[in-house]
NUBABA-177716 format. One record per residue (C-alpha): residue number from 1; x, y, z. Coordinates in steps of 0.001 Angstrom, whole numbers, plus 500000, padded with zeros to 6 digits. Layout:
N
REC  pos      px      py      pz
REC  NUM       X       Y       Z
...
//
This chain:
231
REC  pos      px      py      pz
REC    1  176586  151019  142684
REC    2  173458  152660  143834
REC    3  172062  153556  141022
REC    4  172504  150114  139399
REC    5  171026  148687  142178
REC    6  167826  150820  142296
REC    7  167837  150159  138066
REC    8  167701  146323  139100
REC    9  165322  146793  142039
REC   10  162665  148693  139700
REC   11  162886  146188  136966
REC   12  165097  148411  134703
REC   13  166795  147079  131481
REC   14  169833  145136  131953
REC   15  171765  146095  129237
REC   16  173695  149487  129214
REC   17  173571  151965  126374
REC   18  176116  149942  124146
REC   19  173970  147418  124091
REC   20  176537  145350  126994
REC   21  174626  143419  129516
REC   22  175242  145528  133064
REC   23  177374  143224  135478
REC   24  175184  142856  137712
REC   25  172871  140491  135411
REC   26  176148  138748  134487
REC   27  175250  135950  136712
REC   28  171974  135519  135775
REC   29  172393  135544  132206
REC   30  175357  133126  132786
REC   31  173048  130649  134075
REC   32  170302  131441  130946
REC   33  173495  130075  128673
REC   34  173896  126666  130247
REC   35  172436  124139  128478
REC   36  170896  121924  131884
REC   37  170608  125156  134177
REC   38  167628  125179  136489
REC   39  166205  128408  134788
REC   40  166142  126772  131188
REC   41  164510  123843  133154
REC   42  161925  125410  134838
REC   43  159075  128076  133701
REC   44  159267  131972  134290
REC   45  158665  131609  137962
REC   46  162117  130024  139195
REC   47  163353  132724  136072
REC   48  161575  135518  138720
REC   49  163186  134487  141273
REC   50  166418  134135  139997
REC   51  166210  138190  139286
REC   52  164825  139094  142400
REC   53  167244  137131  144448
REC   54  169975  139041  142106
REC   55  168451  142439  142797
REC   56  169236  141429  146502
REC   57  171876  140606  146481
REC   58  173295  143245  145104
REC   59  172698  145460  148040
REC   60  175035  143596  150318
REC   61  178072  145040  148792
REC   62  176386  148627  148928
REC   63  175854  148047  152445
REC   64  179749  146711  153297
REC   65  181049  150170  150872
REC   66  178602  152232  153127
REC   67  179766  150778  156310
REC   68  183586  152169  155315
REC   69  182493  155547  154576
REC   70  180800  155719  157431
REC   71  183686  154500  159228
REC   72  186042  156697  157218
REC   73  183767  159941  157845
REC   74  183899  159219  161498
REC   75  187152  159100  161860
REC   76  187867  161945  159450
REC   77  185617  163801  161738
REC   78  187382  162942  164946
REC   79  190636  164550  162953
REC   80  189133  167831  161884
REC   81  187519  168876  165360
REC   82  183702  167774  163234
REC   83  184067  170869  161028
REC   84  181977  169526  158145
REC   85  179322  167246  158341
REC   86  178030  167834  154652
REC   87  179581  164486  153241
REC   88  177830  162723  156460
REC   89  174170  164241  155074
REC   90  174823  163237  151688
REC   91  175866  159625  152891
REC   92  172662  159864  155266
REC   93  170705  161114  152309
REC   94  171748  158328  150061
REC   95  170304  155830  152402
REC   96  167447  157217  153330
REC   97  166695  156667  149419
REC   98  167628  153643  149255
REC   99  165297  152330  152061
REC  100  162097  154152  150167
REC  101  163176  151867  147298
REC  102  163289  149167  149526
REC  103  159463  149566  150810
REC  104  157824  148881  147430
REC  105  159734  146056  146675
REC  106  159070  144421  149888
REC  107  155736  144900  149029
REC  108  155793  143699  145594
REC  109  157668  140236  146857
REC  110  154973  139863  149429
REC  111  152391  139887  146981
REC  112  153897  137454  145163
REC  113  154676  134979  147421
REC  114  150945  135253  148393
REC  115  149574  134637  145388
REC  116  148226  131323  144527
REC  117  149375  131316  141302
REC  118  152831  130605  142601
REC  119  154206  127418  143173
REC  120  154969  126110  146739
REC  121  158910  125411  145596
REC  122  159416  128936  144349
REC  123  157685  130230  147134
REC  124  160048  128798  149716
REC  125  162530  130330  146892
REC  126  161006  133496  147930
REC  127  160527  133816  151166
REC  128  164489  133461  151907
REC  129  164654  136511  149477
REC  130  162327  138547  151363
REC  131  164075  137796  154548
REC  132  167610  138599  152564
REC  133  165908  142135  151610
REC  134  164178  142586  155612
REC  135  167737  142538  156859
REC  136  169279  144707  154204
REC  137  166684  146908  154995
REC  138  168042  146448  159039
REC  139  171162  147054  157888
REC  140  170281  150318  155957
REC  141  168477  151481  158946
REC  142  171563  150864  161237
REC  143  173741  152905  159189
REC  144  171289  155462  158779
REC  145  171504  155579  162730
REC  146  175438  155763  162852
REC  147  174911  159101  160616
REC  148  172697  159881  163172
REC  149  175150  159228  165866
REC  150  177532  161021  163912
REC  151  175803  164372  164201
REC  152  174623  164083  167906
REC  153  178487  163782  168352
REC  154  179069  167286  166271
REC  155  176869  168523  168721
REC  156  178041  167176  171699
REC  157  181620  168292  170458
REC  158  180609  171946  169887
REC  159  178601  172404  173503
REC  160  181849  170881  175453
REC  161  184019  173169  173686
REC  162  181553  176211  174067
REC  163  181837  174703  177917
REC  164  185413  175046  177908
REC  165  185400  178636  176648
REC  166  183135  179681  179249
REC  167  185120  177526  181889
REC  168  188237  179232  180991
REC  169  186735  182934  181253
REC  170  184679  182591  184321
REC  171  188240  180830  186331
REC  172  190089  184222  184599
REC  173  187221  186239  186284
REC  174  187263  184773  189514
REC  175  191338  184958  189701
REC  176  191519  188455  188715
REC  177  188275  189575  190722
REC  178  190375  191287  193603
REC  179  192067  193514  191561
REC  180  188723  194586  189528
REC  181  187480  195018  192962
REC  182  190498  197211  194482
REC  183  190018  198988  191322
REC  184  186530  200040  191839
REC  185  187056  200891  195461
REC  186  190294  203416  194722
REC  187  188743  204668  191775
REC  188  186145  206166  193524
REC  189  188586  209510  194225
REC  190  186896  210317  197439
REC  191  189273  213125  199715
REC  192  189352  211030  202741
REC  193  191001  208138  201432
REC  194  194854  208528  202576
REC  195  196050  205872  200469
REC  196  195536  207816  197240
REC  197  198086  210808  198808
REC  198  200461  208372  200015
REC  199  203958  208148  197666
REC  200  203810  204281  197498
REC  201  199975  204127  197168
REC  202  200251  203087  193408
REC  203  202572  200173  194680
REC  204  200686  198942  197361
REC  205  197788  198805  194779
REC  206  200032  196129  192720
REC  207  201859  194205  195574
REC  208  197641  193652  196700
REC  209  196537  192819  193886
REC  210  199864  190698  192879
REC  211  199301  188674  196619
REC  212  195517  188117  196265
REC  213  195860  187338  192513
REC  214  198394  184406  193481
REC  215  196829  183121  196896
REC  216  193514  183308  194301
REC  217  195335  180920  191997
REC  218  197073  178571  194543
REC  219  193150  178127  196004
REC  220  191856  177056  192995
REC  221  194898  174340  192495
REC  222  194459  172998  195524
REC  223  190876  172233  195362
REC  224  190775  171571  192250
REC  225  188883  174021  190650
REC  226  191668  175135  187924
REC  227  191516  171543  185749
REC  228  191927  171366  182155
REC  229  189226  169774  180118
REC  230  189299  166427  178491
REC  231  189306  166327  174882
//
């Protein structure tokens, strides 16, 4: 659909290789077959507008199939935890191409419409054209923007859940910082220290730990600092 599109926005041929005329010219050539239409009644002018209003128009349904791919990415996204973007910078790729087409044909209708050489009945012909083709070009730009959005939420997915990782080590730190501590202070095998000749030394060393470990975790519950994160 693109590609037709930017064939009709340059001023490509409208016939295919078989010699078939593309659909998109369907309607224009439809009206070139009536006997009484208004482009076998008027000169080339109302003919150029006729083709450029065509080539417009034919980015509206571009912009609606965009708009569900977009939507469809996103929520394909949400799904898979935002694992791959690289259909989201193709899509974003796509149209960003599409708008640089846009720019020189906005210039080239502005031009015309300028020039004096135009009627005034065409020209009011062509200015609803060119504001047709100013809010494609707003639309392009919005969707651009949701691809945009897209990736800021990637990011903003990855840094909670590096957040949560670090959350859930520094709270297994904190709980199990007693024993690490007992540990370093018996383990310093000094001669004086009658708790390392004592027969139940080893359990007293795990009915500590077990007790501060525990009070540690009840704390932390009751003040809320043990919380899981939202997803």
């Amino acid at each position: 659909v693109i590609t037709c599109a930017w064939g009709s926005i340059f001023g490509t041929s409208g016939t295919s290789k078989s010699g078939v005329h593309c659909w998109y010219w369907k309607r224009v050539v439809g009206e070139l077959e009536k006997p009484y239409s208004k482009l076998r009644q008027y000169d080339a002018q109302y003919l150029t507008y006729a083709l450029l209003d065509q080539s417009v128009d034919l980015l509206e349904p571009i912009v609606k199939a965009m708009k569900k791919e977009i939507a469809y990415e996103q929520d394909f996204l949400r799904q898979t935890q935002y694992q791959n973007l690289s259909r989201v910078n193709d899509i974003q790729k796509n149209l960003e191409k599409v708008c640089r087409t846009i720019k020189p044909f906005l210039r080239v209708l502005t031009h015309i419409i300028e020039d004096t050489a135009i009627c005034s009945g065409v020209t009011f012909y062509l200015r609803d054209v060119l504001d047709n083709l100013e809010g494609a070009e707003d639309d392009f730009r919005h969707l651009i923007e949701q691809c945009e959005a897209l990736h800021s939420d990637a990011d903003k997915y990855q840094e909670k859940q590096m957040n949560r990782t670090l959350y859930v080590l520094t709270v297994v730190s904190a709980i199990f910082l007693p024993a690490q501590f007992l540990t370093g202070v018996w383990g310093m095998n000094f001669t004086d220290m009658p708790e390392l000749n004592t027969p139940w030394g080893y359990e007293m060393f795990w009915v500590i730990t077990g007790l501060l470990t525990v009070t540690n975790i009840v704390l932390f519950c009751k003040f809320g600092r043990i919380r899981i994160l939202e997803d």
